[in-house]
C-alpha positions as a Markdown table, in Angstrom:
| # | Residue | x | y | z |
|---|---|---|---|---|
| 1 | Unk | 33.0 | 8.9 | -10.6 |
| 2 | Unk | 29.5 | 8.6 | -10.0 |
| 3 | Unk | 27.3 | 11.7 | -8.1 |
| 4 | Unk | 26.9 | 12.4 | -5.2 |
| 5 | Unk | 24.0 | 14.0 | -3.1 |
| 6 | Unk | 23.8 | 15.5 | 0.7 |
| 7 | Unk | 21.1 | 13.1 | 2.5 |
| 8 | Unk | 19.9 | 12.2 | 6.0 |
| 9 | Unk | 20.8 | 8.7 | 6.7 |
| 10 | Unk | 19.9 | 6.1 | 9.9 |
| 11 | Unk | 21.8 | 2.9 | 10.2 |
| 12 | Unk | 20.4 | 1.7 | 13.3 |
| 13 | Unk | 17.0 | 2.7 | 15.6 |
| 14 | Unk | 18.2 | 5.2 | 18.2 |
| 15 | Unk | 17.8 | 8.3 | 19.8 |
| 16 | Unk | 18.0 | 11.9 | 17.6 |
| 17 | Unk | 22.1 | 11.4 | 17.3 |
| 18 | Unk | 21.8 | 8.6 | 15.0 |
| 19 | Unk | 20.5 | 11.3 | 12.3 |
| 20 | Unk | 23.4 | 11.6 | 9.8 |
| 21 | Unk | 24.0 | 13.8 | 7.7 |
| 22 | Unk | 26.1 | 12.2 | 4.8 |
| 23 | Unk | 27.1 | 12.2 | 0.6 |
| 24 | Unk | 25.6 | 9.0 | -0.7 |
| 25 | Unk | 25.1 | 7.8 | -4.6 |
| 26 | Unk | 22.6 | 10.3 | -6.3 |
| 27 | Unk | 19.7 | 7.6 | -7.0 |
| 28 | Unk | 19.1 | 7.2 | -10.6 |
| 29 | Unk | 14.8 | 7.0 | -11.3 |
| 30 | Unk | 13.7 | 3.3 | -12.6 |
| 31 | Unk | 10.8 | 3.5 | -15.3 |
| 32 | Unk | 7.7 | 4.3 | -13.4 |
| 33 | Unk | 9.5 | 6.6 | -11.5 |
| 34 | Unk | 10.5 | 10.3 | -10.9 |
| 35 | Unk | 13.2 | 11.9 | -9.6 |
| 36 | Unk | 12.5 | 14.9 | -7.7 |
| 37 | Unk | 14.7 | 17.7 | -6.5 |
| 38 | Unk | 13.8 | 18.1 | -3.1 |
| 39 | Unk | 13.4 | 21.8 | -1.5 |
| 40 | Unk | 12.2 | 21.1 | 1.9 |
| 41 | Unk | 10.0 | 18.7 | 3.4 |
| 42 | Unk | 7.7 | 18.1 | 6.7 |
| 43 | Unk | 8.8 | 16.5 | 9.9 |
| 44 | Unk | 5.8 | 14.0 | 10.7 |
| 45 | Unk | 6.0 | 11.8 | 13.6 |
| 46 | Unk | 6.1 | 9.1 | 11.9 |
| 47 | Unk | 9.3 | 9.5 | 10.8 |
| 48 | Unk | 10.4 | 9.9 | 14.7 |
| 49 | Unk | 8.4 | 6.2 | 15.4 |
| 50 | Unk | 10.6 | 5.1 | 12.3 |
| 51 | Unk | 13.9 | 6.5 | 13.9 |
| 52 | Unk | 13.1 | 4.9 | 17.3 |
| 53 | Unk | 12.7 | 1.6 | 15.7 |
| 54 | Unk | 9.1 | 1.7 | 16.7 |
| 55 | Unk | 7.1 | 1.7 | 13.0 |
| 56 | Unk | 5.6 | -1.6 | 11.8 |
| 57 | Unk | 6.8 | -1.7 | 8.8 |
| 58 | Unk | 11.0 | -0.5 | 7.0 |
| 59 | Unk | 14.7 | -1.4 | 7.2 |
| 60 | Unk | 17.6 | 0.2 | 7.9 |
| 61 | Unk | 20.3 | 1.7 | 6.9 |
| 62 | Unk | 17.8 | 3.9 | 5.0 |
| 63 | Unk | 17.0 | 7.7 | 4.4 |
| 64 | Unk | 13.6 | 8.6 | 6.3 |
| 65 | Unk | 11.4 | 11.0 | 5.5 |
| 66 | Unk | 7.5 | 10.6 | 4.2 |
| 67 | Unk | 6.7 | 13.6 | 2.0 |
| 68 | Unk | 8.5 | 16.4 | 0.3 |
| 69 | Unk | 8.1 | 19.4 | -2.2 |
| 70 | Unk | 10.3 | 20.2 | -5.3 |
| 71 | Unk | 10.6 | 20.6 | -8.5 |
| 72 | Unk | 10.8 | 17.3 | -11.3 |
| 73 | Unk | 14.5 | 16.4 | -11.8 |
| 74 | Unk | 14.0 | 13.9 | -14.3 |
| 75 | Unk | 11.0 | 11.8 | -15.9 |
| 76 | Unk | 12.0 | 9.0 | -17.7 |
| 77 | Unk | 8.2 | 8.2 | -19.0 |
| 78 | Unk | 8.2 | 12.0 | -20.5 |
| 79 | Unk | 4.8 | 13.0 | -18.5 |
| 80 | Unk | 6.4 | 16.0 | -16.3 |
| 81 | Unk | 8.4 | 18.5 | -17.2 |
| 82 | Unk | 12.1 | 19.0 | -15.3 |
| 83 | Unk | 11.1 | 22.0 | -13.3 |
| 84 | Unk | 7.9 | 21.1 | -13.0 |
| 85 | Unk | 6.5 | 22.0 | -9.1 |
| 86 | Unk | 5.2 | 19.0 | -7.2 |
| 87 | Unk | 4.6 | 17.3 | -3.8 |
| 88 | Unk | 4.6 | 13.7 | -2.9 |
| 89 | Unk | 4.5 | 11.4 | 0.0 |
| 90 | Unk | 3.8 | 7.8 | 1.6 |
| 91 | Unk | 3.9 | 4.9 | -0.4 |
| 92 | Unk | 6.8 | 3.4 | 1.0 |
| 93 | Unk | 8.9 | 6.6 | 1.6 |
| 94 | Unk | 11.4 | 6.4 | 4.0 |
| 95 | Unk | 10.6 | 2.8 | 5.0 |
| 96 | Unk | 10.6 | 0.4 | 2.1 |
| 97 | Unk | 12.6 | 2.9 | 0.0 |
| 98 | Unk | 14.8 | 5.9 | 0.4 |
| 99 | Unk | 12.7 | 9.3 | 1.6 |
| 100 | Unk | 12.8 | 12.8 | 1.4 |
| 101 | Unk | 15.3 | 14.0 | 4.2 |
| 102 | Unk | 17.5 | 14.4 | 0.9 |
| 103 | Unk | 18.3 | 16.8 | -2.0 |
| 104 | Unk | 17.0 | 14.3 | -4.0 |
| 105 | Unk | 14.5 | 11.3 | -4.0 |
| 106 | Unk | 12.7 | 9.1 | -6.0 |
| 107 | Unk | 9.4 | 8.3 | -6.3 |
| 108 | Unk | 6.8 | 5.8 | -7.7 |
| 109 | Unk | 5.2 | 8.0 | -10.3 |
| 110 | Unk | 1.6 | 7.5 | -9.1 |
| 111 | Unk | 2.5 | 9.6 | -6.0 |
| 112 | Unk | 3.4 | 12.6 | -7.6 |
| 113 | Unk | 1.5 | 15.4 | -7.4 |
| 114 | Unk | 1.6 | 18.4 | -9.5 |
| 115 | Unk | 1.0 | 22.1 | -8.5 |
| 116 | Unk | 2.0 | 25.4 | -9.1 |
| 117 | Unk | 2.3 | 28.5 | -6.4 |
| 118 | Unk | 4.7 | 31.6 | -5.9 |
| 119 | Unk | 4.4 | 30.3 | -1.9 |
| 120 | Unk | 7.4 | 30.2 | -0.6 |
| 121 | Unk | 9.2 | 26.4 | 0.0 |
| 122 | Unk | 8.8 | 26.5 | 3.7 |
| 123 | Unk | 5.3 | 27.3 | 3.6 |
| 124 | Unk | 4.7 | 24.3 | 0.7 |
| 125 | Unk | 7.0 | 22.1 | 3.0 |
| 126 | Unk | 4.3 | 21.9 | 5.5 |
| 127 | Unk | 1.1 | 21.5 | 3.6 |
| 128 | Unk | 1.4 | 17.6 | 1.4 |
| 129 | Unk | 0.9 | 15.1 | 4.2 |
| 130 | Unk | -0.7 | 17.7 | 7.0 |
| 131 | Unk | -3.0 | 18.2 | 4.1 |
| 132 | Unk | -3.6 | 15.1 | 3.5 |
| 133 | Unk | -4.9 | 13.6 | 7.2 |
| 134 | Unk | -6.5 | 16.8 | 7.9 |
| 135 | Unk | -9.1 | 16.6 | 4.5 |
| 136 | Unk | -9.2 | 12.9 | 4.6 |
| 137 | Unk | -10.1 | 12.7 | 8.2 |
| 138 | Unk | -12.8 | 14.9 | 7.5 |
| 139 | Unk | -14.0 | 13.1 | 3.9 |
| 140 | Unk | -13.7 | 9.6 | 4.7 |
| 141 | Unk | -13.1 | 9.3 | 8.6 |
| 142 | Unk | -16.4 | 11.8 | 9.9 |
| 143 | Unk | -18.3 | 12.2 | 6.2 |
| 144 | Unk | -18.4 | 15.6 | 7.8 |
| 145 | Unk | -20.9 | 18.3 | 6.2 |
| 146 | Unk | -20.8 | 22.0 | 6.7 |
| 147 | Unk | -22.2 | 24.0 | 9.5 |
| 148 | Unk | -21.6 | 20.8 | 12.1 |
| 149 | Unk | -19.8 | 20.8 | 15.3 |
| 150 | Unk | -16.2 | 19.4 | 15.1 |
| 151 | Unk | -13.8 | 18.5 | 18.3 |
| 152 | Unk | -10.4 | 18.4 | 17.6 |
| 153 | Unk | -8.8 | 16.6 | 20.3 |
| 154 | Unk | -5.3 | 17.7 | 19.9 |
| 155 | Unk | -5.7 | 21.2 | 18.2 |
| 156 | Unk | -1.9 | 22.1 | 18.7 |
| 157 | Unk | -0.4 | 19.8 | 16.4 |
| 158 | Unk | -0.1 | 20.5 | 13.2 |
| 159 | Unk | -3.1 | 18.2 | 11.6 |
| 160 | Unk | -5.0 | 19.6 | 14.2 |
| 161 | Unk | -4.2 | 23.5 | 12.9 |
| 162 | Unk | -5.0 | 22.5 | 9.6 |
| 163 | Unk | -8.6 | 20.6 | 10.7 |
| 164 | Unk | -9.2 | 24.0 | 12.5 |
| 165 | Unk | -8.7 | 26.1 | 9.0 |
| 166 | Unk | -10.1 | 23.5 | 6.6 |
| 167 | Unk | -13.8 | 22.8 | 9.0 |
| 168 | Unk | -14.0 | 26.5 | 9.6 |
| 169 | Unk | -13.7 | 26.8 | 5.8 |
| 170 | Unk | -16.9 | 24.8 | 5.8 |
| 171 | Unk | -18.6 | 26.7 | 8.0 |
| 172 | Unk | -18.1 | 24.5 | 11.1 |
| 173 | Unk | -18.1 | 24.8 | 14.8 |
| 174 | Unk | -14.7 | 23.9 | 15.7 |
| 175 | Unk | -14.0 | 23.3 | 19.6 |
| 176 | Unk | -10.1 | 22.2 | 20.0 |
| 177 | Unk | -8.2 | 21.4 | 22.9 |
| 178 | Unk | -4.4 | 21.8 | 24.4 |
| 179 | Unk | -3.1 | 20.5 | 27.6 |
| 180 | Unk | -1.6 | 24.1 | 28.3 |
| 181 | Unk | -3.2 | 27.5 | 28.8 |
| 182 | Unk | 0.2 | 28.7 | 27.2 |
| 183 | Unk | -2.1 | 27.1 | 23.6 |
| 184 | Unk | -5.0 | 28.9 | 23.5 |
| 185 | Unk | -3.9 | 31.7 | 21.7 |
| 186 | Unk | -2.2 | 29.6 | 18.5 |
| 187 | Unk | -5.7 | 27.6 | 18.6 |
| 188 | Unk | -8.0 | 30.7 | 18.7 |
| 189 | Unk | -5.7 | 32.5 | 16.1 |
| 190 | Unk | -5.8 | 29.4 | 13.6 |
| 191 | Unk | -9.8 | 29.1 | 13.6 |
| 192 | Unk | -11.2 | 27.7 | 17.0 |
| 193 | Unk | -14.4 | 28.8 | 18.2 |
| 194 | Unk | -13.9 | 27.2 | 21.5 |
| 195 | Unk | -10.8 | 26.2 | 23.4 |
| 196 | Unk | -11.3 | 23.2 | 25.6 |
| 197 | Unk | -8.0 | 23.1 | 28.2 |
| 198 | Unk | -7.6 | 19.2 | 28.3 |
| 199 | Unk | -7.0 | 17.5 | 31.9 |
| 200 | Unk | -8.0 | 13.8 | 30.4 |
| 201 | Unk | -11.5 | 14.6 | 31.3 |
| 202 | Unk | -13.3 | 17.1 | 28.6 |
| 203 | Unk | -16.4 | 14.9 | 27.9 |
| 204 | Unk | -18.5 | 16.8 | 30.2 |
| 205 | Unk | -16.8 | 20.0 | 29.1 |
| 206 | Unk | -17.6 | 19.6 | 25.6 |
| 207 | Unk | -21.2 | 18.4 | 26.4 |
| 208 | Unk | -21.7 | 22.0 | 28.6 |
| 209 | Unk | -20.4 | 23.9 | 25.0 |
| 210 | Unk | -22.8 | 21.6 | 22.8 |
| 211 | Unk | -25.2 | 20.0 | 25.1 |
| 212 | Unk | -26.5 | 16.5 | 23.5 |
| 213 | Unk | -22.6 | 16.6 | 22.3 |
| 214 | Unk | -20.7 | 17.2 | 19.4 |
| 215 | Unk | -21.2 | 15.9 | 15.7 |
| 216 | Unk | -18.0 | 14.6 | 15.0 |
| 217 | Unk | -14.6 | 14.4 | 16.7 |
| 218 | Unk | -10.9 | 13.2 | 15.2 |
| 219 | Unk | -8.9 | 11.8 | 17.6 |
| 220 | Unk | -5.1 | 12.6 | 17.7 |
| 221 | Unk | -4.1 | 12.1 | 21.1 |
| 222 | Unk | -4.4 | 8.6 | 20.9 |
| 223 | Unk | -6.1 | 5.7 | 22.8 |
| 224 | Unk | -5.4 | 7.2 | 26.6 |
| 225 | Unk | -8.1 | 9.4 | 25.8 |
| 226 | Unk | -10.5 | 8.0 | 23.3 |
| 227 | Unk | -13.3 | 6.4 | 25.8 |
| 228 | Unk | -13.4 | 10.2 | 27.3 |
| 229 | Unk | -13.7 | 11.7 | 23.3 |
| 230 | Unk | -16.4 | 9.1 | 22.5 |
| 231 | Unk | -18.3 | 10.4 | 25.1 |
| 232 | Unk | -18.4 | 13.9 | 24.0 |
| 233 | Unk | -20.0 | 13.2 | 21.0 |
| 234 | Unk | -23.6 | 12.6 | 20.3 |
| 235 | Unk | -25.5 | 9.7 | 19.1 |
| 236 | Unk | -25.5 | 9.1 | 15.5 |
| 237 | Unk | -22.3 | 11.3 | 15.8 |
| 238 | Unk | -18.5 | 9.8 | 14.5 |
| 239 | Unk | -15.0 | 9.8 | 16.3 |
| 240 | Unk | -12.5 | 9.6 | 13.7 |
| 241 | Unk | -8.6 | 8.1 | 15.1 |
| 242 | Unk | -6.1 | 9.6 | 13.3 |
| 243 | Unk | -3.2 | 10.4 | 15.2 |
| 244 | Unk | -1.7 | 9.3 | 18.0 |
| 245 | Unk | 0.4 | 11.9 | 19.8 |
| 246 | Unk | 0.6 | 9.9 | 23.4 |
| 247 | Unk | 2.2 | 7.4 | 21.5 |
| 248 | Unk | -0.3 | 4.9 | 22.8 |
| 249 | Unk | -1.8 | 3.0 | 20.3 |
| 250 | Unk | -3.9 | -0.2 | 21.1 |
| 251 | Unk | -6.5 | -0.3 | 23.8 |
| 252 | Unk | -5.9 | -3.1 | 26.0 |
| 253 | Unk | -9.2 | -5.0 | 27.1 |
| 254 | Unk | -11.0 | -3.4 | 24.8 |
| 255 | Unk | -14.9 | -4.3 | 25.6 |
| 256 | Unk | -17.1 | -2.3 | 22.9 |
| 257 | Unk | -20.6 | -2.4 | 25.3 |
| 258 | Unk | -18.8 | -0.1 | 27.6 |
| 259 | Unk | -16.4 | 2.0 | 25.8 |
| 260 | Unk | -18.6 | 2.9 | 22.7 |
| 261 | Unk | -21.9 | 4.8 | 23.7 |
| 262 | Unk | -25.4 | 3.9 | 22.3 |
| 263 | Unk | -24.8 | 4.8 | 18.2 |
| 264 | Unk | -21.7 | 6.4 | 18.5 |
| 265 | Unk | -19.6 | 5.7 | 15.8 |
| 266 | Unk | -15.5 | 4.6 | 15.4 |
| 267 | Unk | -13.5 | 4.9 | 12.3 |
| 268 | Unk | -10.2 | 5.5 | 11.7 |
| 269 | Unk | -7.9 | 7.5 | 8.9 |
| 270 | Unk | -4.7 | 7.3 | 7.5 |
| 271 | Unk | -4.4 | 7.7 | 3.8 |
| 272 | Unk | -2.1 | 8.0 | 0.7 |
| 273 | Unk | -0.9 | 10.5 | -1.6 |
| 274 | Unk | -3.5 | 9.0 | -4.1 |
| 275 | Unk | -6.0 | 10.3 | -1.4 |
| 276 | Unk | -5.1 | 13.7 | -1.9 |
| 277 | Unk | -6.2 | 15.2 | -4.8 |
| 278 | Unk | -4.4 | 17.6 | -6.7 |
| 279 | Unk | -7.3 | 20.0 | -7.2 |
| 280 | Unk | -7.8 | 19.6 | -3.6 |
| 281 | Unk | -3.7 | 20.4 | -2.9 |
| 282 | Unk | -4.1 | 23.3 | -5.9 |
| 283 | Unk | -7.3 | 24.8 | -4.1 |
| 284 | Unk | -6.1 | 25.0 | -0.5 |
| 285 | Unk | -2.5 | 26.9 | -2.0 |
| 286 | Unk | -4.4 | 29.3 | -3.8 |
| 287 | Unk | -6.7 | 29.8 | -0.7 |
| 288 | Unk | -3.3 | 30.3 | 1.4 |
| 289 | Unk | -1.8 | 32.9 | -1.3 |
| 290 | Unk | -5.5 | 34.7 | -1.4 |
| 291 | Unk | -5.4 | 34.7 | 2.6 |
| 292 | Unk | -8.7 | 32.8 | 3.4 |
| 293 | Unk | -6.0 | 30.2 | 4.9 |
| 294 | Unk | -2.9 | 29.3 | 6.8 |
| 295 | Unk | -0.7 | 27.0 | 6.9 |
| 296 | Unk | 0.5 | 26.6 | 10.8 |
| 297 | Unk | 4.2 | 26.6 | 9.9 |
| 298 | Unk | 6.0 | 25.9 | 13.5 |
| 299 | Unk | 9.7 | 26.0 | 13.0 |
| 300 | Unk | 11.8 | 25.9 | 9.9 |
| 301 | Unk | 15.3 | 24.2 | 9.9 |
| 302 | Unk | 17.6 | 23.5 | 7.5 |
| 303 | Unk | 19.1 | 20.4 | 6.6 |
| 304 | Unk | 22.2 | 20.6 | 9.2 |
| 305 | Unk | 19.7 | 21.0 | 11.9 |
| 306 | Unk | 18.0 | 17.6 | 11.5 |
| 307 | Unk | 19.1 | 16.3 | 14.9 |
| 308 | Unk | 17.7 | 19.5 | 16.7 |
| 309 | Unk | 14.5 | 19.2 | 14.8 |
| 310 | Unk | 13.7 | 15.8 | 15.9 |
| 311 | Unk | 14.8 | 16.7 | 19.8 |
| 312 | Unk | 12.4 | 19.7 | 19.3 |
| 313 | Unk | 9.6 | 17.3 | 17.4 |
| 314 | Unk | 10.3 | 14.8 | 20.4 |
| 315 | Unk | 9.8 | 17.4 | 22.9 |
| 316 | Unk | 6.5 | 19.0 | 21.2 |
| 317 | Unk | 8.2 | 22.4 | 21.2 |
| 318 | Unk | 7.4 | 22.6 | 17.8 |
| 319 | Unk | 4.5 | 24.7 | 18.1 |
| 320 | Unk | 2.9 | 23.9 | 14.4 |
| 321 | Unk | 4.8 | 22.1 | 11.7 |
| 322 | Unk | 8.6 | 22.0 | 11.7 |
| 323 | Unk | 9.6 | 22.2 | 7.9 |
| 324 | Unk | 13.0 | 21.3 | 7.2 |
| 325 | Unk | 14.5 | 23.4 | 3.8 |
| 326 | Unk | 17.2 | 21.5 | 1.8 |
């Protein structure tokens, strides 16, 4: 009689409901891969896109999930230790293959990530893939350098609490926004200089805060409200897209003469976990132990509750990141 494992399984796109939780085969790890026993792991939207039937890419019936912490069940190549802390996401998880809403999951090898921190699991939970967008947007999507001006349009989310810590790490100006008054608080307390309350219309805002505009600016909202965050940044400056919170995704009748200003610039960021290095995951967990950072932990739920958490992700009542513990 072969194992069994609790794990979070969607046959069909639907609405939160069609989260089960079930006992399914334990999955065995092929060579190249690691089994990991999972402790808790992040909700991402994402995964909601996935659930909905939205997501470009994955199959169902499958177990969702794109990141989780743990410790190394078993290694087949020898490399890691079992017990052996680590984090891993993307790469397929929870689309092409079974994810991390599960006590256990395996994993391609090359997106495991060793660490080691007395944290506890619901603070670790949050950090792999917010981590992840948050330092890469800033690396690859701005090139940003310290001591420059930073919008985060989105602050509230959870990739935008963790640009707030990492650019005020660096010794940036860091002007975030919220659709509610009821925000400002959780933005100022997580490393805001400026609060910007957002109406759709913030360009001139921002440009009265930093006249000439700001140096860079990631995008998280989504395409609604990109023409309005180009504009708040200066020439020469960057607008990095990297979330998309509206939902909204593509710009219809997109014509670049009148939506990009003269030498703005547009990238865009989504990594892997080979984009997040594990000096970079091991530095910003001893930072969070030593209290020069925090994580912006929302809600913590446990497995049981995965229906709830996804209304409450759906709804943006999260307030941070929701971390589900296994």
């Amino acid at each position: 009689m072969s194992a069994t494992m609790r794990a979070v399984v969607v046959d069909h796109a639907g609405g939160p409901e069609v989260l089960r939780v079930r006992h399914v085969p334990v999955p065995l790890p092929a060579p190249g891969w690691v089994r990991i026993r999972v402790a808790a792991f992040g909700l991402n939207r994402s995964e909601l896109h996935f659930r909905q039937g939205l997501a470009y890419s994955g199959s169902f019936p499958r177990v969702p999930g794109i990141e989780a912490v743990g410790v190394v069940d078993q290694d087949p190549s020898g490399r890691l230790a079992a017990g052996t802390q680590v984090a891993t996401m993307m790469g397929g998880m929870g689309r092409e293959f079974d994810g991390g809403y599960a006590e256990l999951v395996t994993v391609p090898a090359a997106q495991v990530i060793p660490f080691r921190s007395d944290l506890p699991w619901e603070v670790l939970g949050a950090v792999p893939e917010m981590l992840q967008t948050a330092a890469g947007s800033l690396r690859v999507g701005l090139e940003a350098r310290d001591g420059q001006t930073l919008l985060i349009r989105g602050g509230t989310s959870s990739v935008g609490l963790a640009l707030a810590v990492l650019g005020r790490a660096r010794g940036m100006t860091v002007i975030s926004t919220t659709r509610s008054e009821s925000g400002r608080a959780l933005l100022l307390a997580g490393g805001a200089d400026q609060v910007v309350i957002d109406d759709g219309d913030i360009a001139p805002v921002v440009r009265n805060l930093v006249p000439g505009g700001v140096d860079g600016a990631v995008e998280l909202v989504g395409t609604n409200v990109l023409r309005d965050t180009l504009r708040a940044v200066r020439p020469g400056g960057v607008v990095c897209f990297t979330g998309m919170l509206s939902d909204q995704w593509t710009v219809p009748e997109f014509y670049p003469m009148d939506w990009l200003p003269n030498g703005v610039r547009l990238t865009a960021y989504s990594g892997e976990s080979t984009d997040l290095a594990p000096a970079t995951l091991q530095g910003f967990l001893d930072d969070v132990a030593a209290g020069r950072a925090a994580v912006p932990v929302g809600r913590v739920y446990r497995l049981d509750d995965i229906v709830q958490a996804h209304r409450d992700m759906e709804a943006g009542t999260i307030g941070g990141k929701g971390v589900v513990l296994t």
